[in-house]
C-alpha positions as CSV (number, residue, x, y, z in Angstrom):
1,X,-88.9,-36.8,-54.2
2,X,-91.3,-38.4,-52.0
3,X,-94.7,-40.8,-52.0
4,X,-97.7,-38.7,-51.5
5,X,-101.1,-38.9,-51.8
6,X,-103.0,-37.0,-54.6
7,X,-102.3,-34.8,-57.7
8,X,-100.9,-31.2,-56.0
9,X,-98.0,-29.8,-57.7
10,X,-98.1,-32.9,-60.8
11,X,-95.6,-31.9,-63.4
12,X,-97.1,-31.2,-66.5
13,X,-95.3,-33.1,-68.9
14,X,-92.9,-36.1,-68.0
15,X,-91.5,-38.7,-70.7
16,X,-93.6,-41.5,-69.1
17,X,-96.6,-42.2,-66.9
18,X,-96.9,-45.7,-64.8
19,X,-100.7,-46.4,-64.3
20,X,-100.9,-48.8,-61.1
21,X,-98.2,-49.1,-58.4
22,X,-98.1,-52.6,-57.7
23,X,-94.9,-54.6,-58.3
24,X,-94.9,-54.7,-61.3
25,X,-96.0,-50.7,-61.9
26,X,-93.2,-49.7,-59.0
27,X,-90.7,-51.5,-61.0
28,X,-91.7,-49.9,-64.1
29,X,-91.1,-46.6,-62.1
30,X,-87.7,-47.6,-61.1
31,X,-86.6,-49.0,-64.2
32,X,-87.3,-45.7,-66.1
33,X,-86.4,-43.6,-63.6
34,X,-82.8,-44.6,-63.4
35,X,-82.6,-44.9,-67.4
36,X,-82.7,-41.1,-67.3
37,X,-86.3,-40.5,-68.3
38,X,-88.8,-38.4,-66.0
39,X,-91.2,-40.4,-64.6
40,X,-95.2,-39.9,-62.7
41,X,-96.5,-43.3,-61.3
42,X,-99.8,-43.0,-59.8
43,X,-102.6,-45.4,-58.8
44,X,-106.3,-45.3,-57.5
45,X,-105.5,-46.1,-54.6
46,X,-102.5,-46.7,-52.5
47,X,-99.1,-48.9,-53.5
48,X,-99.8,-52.4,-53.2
49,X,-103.5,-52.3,-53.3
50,X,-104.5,-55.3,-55.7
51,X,-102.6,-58.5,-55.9
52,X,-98.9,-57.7,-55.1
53,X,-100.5,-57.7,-51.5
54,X,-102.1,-61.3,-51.4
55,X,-99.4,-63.2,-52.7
56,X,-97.6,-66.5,-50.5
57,X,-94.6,-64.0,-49.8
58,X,-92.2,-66.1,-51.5
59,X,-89.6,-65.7,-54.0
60,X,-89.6,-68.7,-56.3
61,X,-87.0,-70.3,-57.8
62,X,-89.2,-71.6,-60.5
63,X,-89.4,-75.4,-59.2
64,X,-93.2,-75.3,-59.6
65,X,-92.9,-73.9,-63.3
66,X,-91.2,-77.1,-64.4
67,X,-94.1,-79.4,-63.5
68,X,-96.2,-77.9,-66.1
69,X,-92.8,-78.0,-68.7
70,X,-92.3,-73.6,-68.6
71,X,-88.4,-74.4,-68.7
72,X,-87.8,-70.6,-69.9
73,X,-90.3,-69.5,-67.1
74,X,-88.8,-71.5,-64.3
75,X,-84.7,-70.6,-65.1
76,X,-85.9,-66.7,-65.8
77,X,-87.6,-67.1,-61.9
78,X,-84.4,-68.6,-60.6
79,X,-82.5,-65.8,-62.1
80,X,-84.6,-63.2,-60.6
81,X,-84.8,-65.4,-57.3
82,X,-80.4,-64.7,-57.1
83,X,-80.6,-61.1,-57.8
84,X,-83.1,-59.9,-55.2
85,X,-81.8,-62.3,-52.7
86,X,-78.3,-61.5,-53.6
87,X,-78.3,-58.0,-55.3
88,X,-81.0,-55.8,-54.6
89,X,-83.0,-56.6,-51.4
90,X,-80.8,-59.2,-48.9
91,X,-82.6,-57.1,-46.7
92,X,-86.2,-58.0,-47.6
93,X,-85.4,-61.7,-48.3
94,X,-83.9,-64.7,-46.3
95,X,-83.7,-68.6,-47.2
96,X,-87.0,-70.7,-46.0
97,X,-87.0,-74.3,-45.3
98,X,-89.7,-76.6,-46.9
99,X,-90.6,-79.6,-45.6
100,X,-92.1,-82.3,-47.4
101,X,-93.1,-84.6,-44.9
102,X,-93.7,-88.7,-45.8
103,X,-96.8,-90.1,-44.7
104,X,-98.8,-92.5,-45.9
105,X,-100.3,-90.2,-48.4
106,X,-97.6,-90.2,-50.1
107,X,-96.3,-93.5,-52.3
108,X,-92.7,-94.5,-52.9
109,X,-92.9,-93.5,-55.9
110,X,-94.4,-90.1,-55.4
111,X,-91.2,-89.9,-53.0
112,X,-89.3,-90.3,-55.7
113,X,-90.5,-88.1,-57.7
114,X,-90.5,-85.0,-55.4
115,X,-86.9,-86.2,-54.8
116,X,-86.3,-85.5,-58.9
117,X,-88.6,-82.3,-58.2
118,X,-86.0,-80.9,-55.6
119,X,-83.2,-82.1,-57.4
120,X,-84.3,-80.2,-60.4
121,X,-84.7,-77.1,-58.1
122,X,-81.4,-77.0,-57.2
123,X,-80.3,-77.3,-60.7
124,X,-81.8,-74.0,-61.8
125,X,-80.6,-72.7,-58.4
126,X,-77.0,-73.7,-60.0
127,X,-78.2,-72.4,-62.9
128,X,-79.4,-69.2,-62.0
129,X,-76.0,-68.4,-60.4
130,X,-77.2,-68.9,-56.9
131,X,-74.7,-69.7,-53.9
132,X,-75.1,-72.3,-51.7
133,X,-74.7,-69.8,-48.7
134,X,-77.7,-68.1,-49.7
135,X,-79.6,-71.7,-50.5
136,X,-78.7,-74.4,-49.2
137,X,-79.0,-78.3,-51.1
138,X,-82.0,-79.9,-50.4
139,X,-82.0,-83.7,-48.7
140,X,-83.6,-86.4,-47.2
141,X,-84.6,-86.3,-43.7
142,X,-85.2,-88.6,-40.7
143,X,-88.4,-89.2,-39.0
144,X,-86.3,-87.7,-35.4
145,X,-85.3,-84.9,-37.3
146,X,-88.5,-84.5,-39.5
147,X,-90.4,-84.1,-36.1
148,X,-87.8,-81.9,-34.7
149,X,-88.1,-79.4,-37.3
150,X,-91.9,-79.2,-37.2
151,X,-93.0,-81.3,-33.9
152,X,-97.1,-80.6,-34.9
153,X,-96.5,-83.0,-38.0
154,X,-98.6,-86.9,-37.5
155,X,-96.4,-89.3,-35.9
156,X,-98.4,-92.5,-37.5
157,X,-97.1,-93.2,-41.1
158,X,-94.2,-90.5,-41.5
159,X,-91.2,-92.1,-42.7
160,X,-88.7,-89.0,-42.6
161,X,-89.1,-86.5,-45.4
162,X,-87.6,-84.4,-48.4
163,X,-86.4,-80.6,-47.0
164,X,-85.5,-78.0,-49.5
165,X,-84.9,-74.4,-49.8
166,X,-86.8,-71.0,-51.5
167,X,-86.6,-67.8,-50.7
168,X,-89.2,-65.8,-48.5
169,X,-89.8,-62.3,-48.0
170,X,-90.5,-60.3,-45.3
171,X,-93.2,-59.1,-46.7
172,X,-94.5,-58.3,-50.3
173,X,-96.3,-55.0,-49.8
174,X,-93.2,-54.1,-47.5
175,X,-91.2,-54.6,-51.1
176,X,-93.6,-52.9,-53.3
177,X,-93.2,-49.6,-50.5
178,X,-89.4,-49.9,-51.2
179,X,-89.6,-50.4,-54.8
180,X,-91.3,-47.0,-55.0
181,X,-89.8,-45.5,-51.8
182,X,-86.0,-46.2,-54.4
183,X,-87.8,-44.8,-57.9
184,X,-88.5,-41.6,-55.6
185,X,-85.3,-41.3,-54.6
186,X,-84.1,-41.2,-58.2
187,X,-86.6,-38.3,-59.1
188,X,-89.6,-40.4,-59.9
189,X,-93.1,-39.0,-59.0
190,X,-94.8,-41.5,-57.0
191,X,-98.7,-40.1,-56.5
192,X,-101.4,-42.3,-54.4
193,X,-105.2,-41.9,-55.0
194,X,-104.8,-40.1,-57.9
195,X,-107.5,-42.2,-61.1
196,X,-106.7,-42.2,-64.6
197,X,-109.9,-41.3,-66.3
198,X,-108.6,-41.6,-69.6
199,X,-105.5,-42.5,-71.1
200,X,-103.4,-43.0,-74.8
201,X,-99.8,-42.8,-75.6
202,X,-99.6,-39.2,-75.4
203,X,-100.8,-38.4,-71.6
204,X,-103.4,-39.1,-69.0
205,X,-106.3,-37.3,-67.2
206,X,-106.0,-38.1,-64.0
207,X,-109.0,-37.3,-61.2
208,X,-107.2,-36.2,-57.2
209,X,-109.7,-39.0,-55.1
210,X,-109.3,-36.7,-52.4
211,X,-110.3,-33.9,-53.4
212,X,-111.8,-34.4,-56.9
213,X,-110.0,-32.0,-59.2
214,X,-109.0,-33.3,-62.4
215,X,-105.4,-32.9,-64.1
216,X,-104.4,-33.8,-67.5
217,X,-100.8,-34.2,-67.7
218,X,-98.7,-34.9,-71.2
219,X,-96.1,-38.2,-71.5
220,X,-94.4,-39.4,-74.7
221,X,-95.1,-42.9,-72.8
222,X,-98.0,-44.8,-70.8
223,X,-97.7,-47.8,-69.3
224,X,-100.5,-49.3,-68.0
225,X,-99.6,-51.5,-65.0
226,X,-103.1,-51.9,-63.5
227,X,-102.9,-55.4,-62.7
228,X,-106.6,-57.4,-63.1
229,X,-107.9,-53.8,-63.8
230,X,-105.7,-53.5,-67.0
231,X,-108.9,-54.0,-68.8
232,X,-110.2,-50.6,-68.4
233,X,-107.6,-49.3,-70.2
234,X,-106.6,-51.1,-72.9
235,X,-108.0,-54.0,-75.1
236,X,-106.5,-57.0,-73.4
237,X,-108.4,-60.1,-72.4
238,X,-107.7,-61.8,-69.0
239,X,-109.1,-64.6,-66.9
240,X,-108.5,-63.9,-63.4
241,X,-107.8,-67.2,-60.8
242,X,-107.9,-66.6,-56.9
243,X,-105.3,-67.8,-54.8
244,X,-106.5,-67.9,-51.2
245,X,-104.8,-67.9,-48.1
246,X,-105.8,-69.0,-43.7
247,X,-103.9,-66.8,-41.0
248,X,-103.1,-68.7,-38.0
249,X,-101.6,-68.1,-35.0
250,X,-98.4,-69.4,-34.2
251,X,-99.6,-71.7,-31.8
252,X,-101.4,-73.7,-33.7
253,X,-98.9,-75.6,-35.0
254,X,-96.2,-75.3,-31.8
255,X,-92.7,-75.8,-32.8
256,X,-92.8,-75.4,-36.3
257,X,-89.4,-74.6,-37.8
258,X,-89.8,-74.8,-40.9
259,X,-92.3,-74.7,-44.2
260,X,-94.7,-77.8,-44.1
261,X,-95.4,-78.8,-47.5
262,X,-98.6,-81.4,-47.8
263,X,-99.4,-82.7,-51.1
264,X,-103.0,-82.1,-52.7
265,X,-104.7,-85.8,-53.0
266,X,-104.6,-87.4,-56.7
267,X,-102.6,-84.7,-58.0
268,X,-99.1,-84.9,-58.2
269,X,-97.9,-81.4,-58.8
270,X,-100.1,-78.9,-56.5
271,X,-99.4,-78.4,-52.7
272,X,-101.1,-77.0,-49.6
273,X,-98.6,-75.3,-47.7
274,X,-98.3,-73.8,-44.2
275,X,-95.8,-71.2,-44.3
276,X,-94.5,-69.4,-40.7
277,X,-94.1,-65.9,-41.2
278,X,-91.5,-63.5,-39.4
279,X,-94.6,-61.5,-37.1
280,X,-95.6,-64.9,-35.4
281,X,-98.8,-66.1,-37.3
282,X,-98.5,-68.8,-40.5
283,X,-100.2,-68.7,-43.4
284,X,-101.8,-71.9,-45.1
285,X,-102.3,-72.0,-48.9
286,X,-103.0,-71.5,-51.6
287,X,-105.8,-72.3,-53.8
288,X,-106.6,-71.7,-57.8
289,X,-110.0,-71.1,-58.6
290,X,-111.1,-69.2,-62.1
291,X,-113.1,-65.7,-60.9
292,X,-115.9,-64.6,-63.7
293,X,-117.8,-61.2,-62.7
294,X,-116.7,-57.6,-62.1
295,X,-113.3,-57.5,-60.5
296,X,-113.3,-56.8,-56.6
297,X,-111.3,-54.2,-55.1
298,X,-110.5,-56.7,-52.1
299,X,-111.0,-60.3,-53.2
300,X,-112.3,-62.6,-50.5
301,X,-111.8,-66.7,-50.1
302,X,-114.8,-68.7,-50.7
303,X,-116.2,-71.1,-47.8
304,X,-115.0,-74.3,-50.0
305,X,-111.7,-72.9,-50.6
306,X,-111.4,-72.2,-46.3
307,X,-112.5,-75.9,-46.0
308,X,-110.6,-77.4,-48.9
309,X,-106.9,-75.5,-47.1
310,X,-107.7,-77.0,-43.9
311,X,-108.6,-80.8,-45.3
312,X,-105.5,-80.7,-46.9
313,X,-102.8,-79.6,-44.6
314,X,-104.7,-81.1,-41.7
315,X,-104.0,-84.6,-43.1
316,X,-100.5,-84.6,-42.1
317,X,-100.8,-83.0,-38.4
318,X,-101.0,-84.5,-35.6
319,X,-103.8,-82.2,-34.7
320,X,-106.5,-81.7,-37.5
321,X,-107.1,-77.7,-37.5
322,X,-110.5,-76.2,-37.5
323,X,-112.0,-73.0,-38.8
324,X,-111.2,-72.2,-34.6
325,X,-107.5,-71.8,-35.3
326,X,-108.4,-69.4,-38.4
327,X,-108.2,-65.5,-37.5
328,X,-107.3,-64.3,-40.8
329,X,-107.8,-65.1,-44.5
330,X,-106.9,-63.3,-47.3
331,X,-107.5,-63.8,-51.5
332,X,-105.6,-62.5,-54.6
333,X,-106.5,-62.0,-58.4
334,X,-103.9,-63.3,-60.8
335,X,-104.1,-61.8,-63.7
336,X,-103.4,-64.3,-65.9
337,X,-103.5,-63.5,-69.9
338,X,-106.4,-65.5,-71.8
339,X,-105.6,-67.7,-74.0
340,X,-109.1,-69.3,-74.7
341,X,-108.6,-72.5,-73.7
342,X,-107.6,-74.4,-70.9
343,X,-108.2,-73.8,-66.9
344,X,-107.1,-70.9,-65.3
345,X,-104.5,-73.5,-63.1
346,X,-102.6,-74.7,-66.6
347,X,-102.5,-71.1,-67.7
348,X,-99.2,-69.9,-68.2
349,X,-97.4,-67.7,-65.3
350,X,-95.1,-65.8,-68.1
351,X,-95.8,-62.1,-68.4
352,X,-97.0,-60.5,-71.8
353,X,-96.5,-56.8,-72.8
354,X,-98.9,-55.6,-75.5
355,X,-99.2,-52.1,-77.6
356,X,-102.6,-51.0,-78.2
357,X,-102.9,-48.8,-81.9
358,X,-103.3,-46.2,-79.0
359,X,-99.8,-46.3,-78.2
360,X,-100.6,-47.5,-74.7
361,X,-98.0,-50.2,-73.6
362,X,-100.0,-52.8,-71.3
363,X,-97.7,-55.3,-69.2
364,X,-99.9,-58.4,-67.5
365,X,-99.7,-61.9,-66.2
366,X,-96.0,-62.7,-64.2
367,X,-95.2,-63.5,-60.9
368,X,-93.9,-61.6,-58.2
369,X,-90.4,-62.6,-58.5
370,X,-90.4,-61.9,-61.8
371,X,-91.4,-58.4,-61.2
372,X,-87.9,-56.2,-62.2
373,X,-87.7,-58.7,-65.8
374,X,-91.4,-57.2,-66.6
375,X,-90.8,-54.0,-65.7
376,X,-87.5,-54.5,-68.4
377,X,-89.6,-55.3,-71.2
378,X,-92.6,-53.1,-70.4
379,X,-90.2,-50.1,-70.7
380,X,-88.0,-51.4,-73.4
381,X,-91.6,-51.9,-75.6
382,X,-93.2,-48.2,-75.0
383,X,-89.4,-46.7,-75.7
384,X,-89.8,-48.5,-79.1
385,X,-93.3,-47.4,-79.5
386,X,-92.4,-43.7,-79.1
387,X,-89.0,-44.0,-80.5
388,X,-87.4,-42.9,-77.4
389,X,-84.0,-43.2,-76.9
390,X,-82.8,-43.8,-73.0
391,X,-80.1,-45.6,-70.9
392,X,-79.4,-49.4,-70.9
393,X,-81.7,-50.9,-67.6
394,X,-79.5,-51.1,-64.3
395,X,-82.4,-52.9,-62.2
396,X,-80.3,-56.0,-62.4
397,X,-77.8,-54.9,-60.2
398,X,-78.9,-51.2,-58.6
399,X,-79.6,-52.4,-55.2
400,X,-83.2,-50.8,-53.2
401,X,-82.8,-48.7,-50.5
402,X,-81.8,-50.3,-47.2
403,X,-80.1,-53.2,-49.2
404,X,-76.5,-54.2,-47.8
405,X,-75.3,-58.1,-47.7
406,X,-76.1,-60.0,-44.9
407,X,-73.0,-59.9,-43.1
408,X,-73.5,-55.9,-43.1
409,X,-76.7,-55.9,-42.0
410,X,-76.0,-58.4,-39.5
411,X,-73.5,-56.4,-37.9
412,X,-75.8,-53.3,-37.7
413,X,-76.5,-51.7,-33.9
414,X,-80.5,-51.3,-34.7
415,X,-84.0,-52.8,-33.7
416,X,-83.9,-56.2,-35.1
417,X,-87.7,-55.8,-36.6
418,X,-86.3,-52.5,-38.4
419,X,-83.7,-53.9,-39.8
420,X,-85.4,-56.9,-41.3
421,X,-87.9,-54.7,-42.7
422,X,-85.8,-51.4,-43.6
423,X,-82.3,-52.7,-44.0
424,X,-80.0,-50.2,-43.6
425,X,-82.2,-47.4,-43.2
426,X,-83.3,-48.7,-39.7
427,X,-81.2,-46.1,-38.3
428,X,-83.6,-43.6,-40.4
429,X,-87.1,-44.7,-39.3
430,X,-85.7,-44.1,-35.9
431,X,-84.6,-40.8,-35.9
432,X,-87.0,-39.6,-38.1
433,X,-90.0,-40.9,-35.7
434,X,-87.9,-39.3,-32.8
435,X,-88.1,-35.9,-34.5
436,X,-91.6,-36.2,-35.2
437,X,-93.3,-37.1,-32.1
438,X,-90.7,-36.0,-29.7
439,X,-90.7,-39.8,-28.0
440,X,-87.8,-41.9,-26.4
441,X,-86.9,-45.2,-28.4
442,X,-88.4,-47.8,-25.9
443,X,-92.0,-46.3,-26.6
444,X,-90.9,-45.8,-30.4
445,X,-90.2,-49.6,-30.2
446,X,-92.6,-51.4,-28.4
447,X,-94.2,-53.8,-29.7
448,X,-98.1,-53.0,-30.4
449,X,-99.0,-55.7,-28.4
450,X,-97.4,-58.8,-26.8
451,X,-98.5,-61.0,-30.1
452,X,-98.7,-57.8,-32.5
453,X,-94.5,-56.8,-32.9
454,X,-95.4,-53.8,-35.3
455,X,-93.7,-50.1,-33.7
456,X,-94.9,-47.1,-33.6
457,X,-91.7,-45.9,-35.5
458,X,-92.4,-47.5,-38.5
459,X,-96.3,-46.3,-38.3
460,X,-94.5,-42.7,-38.2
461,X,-92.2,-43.9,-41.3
462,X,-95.2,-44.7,-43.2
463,X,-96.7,-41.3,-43.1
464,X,-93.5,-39.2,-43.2
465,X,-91.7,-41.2,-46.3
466,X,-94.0,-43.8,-47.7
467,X,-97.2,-41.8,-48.5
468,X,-99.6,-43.6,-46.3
469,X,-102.6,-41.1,-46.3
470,X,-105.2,-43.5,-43.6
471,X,-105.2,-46.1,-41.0
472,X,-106.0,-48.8,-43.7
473,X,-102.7,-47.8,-45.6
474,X,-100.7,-47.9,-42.1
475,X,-102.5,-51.3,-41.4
476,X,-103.6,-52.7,-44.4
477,X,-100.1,-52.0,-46.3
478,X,-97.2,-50.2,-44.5
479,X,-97.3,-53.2,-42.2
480,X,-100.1,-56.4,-42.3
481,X,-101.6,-55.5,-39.0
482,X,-105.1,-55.8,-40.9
483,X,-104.5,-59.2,-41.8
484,X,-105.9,-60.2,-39.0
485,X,-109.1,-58.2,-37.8
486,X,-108.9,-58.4,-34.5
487,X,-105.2,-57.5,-33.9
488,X,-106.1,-54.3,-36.6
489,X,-108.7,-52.9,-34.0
490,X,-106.1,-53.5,-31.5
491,X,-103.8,-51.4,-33.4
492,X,-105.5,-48.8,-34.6
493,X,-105.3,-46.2,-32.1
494,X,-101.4,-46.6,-32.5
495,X,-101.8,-45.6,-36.4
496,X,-104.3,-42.7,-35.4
497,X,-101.0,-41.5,-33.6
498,X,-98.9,-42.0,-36.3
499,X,-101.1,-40.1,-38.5
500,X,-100.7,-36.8,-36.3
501,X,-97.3,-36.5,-37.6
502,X,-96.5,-34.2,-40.6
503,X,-94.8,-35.6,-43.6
504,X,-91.4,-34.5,-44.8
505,X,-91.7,-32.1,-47.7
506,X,-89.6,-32.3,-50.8
């Protein structure tokens, strides 16, 4: 089986149907798929469309979860923290430094407690299983080192600083892609641009967005995945928050080494952070605003939350940034369960799964880490709605494709940038965008431009094995070219070319 765009050749009658293929609806996929059932995910409009895209890239460990008391949330995002970084996607995940820099800002006694915060960290890391190859213990640094490890930080005031580990990943489209890119390797249909017009426990009518035929096809299951559009399917109440991010250029903050972590004023658990990324640029956030109104298809930050992310992490660099060293931004939609009471920032991150009297099974709220636990209890509730009976869930230890421990893929004889972002099947985007264009590796490989590292191999990948249909899916997606708008004009031409391929059949 492969990704594909549109309804062609839909089976007519599977035991479940996925509505959405973010994280959470990919996961679904996988989980069911390799419990035996037969499986059709399918979404509007392309995987990783909504929020799974906007996120800070991370993999938490949970450390943020404890300020606000969530014990149960904060162990069960260490737990899932170990298993992708140590079981099912090394490849897609590595260890990130975080610096928490001393300045003046800062009080002894607010020292002292982000020393307890860390420390608590590293106990659900223990907890969770975690080895201290894969995260290291957090301690106390100099001011020399402090500066050595992030030489833009202000010299005036600092007084060393606090350095602890999460995990990061290359990229959380990039492991959305592979989520599904692994439930279609099981068998699982995986369909792009294909709208559920209607929907209940016994099947969906779905309406092909390319070419506007409609298909009704029968499931003993439905899961509705759809993210901050779950609403339009089934009775469920949320009360979306925006989390914003800036995209910088790496120069703006020369030298930086490692995750700089700057405290937001009078509050003593919420954080600005400027996190480098692996293609060069660095991301600052992120924000928590409540959203009221129709749902967006592409959130956007407001001009208070741009202003508010500079103030804040500008306070402990040496040079203030300005809306000059901005060339990106980007916002996401949690979508965060409502409770009917509190604001959208003390709203709790733990998933809920719900059964409509349809027989619909809704899953919402969660984080990104948590993804594979939600997609456990979302198919674990609709096989008790129907009465199903299926195979115990494997996610916790059935590795995604490309995954190998980091010794193996260390060792591998591939492009660096293929490996990081396709593992062990580095080998495999090469060849198969040799085949398709005909080309030698160096122009496979090149980068895009000398600030833009994305290949025209993995463009070809995109279209041949991970259903990207357009240049906004090559862009936008497959890779995060379009994050920033100038370097996606740039690029396009490159993803026109990778869109003259054929895709592989099958």
């Amino acid at each position: 089986m492969i990704i594909r765009p549109g309804t062609t050749d839909l089976p007519e009658r599977v035991d479940l149907v996925v509505v959405g293929l973010g994280v959470s609806g990919a996961g679904v996929a996988l989980d069911a798929v390799t419990r035996g059932l037969s499986v059709l995910a399918v979404d509007a409009h392309d995987l990783a469309f909504g929020t799974s895209r906007w996120s800070s890239k991370l993999v938490h460990g949970g450390l943020r979860y404890l300020a606000h008391g969530q014990v149960a949330i904060a162990h069960e995002s260490a737990v899932e923290r170990r298993i992708l970084m140590e079981s099912t996607a090394p490849h897609l995940t590595h260890a990130l430094p975080m610096l928490v820099p001393f300045h003046a800002n800062v009080s002894r006694g607010q020292a002292v407690l982000t020393r307890a915060a860390f420390a608590a960290g590293d106990a659900l890391r223990l907890g969770a299983g975690t080895a201290r190859e894969t995260l290291p213990r957090p301690r106390h640094v100099s001011t020399t080192e402090a500066l050595s490890l992030a030489p833009c930080l202000k010299v005036d005031g600092l007084r060393g600083g606090l350095l602890g580990w999460d995990g990061q990943l290359e990229d959380d489209a990039r492991l959305v892609v592979t989520i599904a890119r692994t439930a279609a390797s099981y068998g699982a249909h995986i369909r792009t641009r294909a709208r559920v017009l209607a929907a209940d426990g016994t099947g969906v009518r779905l309406r092909d967005e390319l070419t506007g035929t409609e298909t009704d096809v029968a499931a003993r299951m439905v899961v509705n995945a759809a993210g901050v559009w779950a609403g339009d399917l089934a009775d469920v109440h949320l009360r979306p928050s925006r989390g914003s991010h800036l995209v910088l250029r790496g120069e703006s903050l020369p030298g930086m080494r490692v995750c700089v972590t700057a405290p937001v004023p009078d509050s003593t658990s919420r954080f600005v952070m400027a996190l480098p990324q692996p293609d060069g640029t660095v991301y600052v956030g992120l924000t928590d605003e409540p959203v009221d109104g129709p749902v967006p298809d592409v959130p956007e930050p407001s001009e208070a939350e741009v202003d508010f992310l500079l103030d804040v992490v500008s306070a402990t660099l040496a040079r203030p940034l300005t809306r000059d060293d901005v060339v990106g931004a980007f916002a996401g939609l949690r979508p965060l369960l409502d409770t009917g009471d509190g604001e959208t920032a003390d709203l709790s991150r733990s998933h809920a799964v719900l059964t409509s009297s349809d027989g619909v099974v809704t899953v919402v709220g969660g984080k990104l880490t948590t993804y594979r636990r939600m997609a456990q209890h979302a198919v674990d509730a609709a096989l008790r709605a129907a009465a199903v009976e299926a195979g115990p869930c494997r996610t916790h230890h059935l590795p995604l494709l490309g995954a190998a421990d980091r010794a193996t893929l260390a060792r591998l004889d591939a492009d660096p940038r293929l490996v990081r972002r396709f593992g062990t099947d580095a080998d495999l985007v090469l060849r198969t965008a040799r085949e398709a264009t005909g080309l030698g590796d160096e122009e496979l490989l090149a980068p895009a431009a000398a600030h833009v590292p994305v290949t025209l191999a993995e463009l070809v990948f995109g279209v041949t094995h991970e259903g990207a249909a357009d240049v906004a899916d090559l862009l936008d997606r497959r890779t995060r070219v379009g994050l920033v708008p100038s370097d996606r004009t740039l690029v396009e031409p490159l993803a026109l070319r990778a869109l003259s391929v054929h895709r592989v059949s099958g």
